[in-house]
C-alpha positions as CSV (number, residue, x, y, z in Angstrom):
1,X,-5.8,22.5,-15.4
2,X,-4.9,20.5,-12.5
3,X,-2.2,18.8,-11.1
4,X,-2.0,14.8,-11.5
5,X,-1.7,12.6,-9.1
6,X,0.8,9.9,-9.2
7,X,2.5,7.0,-7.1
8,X,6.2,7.7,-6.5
9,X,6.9,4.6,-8.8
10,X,5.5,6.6,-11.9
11,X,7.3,9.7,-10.6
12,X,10.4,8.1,-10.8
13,X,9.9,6.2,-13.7
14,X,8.5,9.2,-15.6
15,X,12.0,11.3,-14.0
16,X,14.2,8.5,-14.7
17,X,13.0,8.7,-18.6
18,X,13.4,12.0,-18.8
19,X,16.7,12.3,-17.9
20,X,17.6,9.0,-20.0
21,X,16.3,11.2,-22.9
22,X,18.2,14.0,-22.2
23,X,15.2,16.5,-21.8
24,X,16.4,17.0,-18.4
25,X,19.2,16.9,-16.2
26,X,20.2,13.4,-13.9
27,X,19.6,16.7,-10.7
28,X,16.2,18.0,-12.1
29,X,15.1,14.4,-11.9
30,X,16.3,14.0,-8.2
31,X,14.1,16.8,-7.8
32,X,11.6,15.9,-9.0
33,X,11.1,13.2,-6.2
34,X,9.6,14.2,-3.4
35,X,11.7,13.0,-0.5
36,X,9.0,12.3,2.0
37,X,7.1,10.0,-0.4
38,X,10.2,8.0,-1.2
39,X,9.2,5.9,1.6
40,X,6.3,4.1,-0.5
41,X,8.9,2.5,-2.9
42,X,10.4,0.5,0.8
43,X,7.2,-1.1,1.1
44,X,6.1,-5.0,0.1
45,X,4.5,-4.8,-3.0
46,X,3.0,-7.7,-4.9
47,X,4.7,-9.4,-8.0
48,X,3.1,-7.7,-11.0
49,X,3.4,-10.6,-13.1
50,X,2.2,-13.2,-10.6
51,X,-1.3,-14.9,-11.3
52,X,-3.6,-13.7,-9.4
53,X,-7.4,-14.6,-8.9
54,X,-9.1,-10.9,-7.9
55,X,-12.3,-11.4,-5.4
56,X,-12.8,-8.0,-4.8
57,X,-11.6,-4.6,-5.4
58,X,-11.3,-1.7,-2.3
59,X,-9.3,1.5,-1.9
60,X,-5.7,1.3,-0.7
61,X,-5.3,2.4,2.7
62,X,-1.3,1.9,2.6
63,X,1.1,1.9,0.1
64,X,2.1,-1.6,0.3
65,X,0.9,-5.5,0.2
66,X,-0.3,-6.6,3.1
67,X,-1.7,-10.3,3.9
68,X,-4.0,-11.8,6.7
69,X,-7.0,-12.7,7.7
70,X,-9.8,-10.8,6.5
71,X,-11.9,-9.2,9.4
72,X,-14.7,-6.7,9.5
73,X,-14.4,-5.2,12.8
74,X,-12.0,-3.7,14.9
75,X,-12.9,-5.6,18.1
76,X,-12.0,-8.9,16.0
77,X,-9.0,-7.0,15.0
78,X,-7.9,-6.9,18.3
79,X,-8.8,-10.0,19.1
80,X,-7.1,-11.9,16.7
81,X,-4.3,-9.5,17.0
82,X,-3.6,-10.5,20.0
83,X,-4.0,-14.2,19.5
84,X,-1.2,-13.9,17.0
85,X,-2.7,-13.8,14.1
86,X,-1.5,-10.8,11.0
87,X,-5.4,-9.3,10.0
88,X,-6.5,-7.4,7.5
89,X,-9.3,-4.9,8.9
90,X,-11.7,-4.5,5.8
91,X,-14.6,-1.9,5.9
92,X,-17.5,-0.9,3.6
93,X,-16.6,2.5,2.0
């Protein structure tokens, strides 16, 4: 077997419902946290019940939501970037 990966938010919801069902203790759940990833769960996130019209799919390359202008280079990153404007940097995986 293997180990399964998981976002902190399913960590803590699956730790949060453990302890609500008493198979574990309100401390084994802290635990089960890890402290360093608790940082994912500060970032913007979108509204999971907002309507949303999906043009693409990618890989995440943060935790969070992010919005701009869609760019495909870094030198137009830069550019832009410096202009003012918030960009998103996309790239063919």
């Amino acid at each position: 077997t293997r180990n399964g990966k998981r976002t902190t938010h399913a960590a803590l919801k699956i730790a949060t419902g453990m302890a609500e069902e008493g198979l574990i203790t309100e401390e084994e759940a802290v635990m089960r946290i890890e402290p360093t990833s608790l940082d994912q769960l500060l970032h913007p996130t979108l509204d999971p019940k907002a309507e949303r019209n999906v043009i693409a799919r990618g890989l995440p390359a943060s935790p969070g939501a992010a919005s701009g202008e869609i760019v495909f280079t870094p030198d137009k990153a830069d550019l832009l970037t410096k202009e003012g404007h918030p960009v998103i940097l996309v790239r063919m995986e």
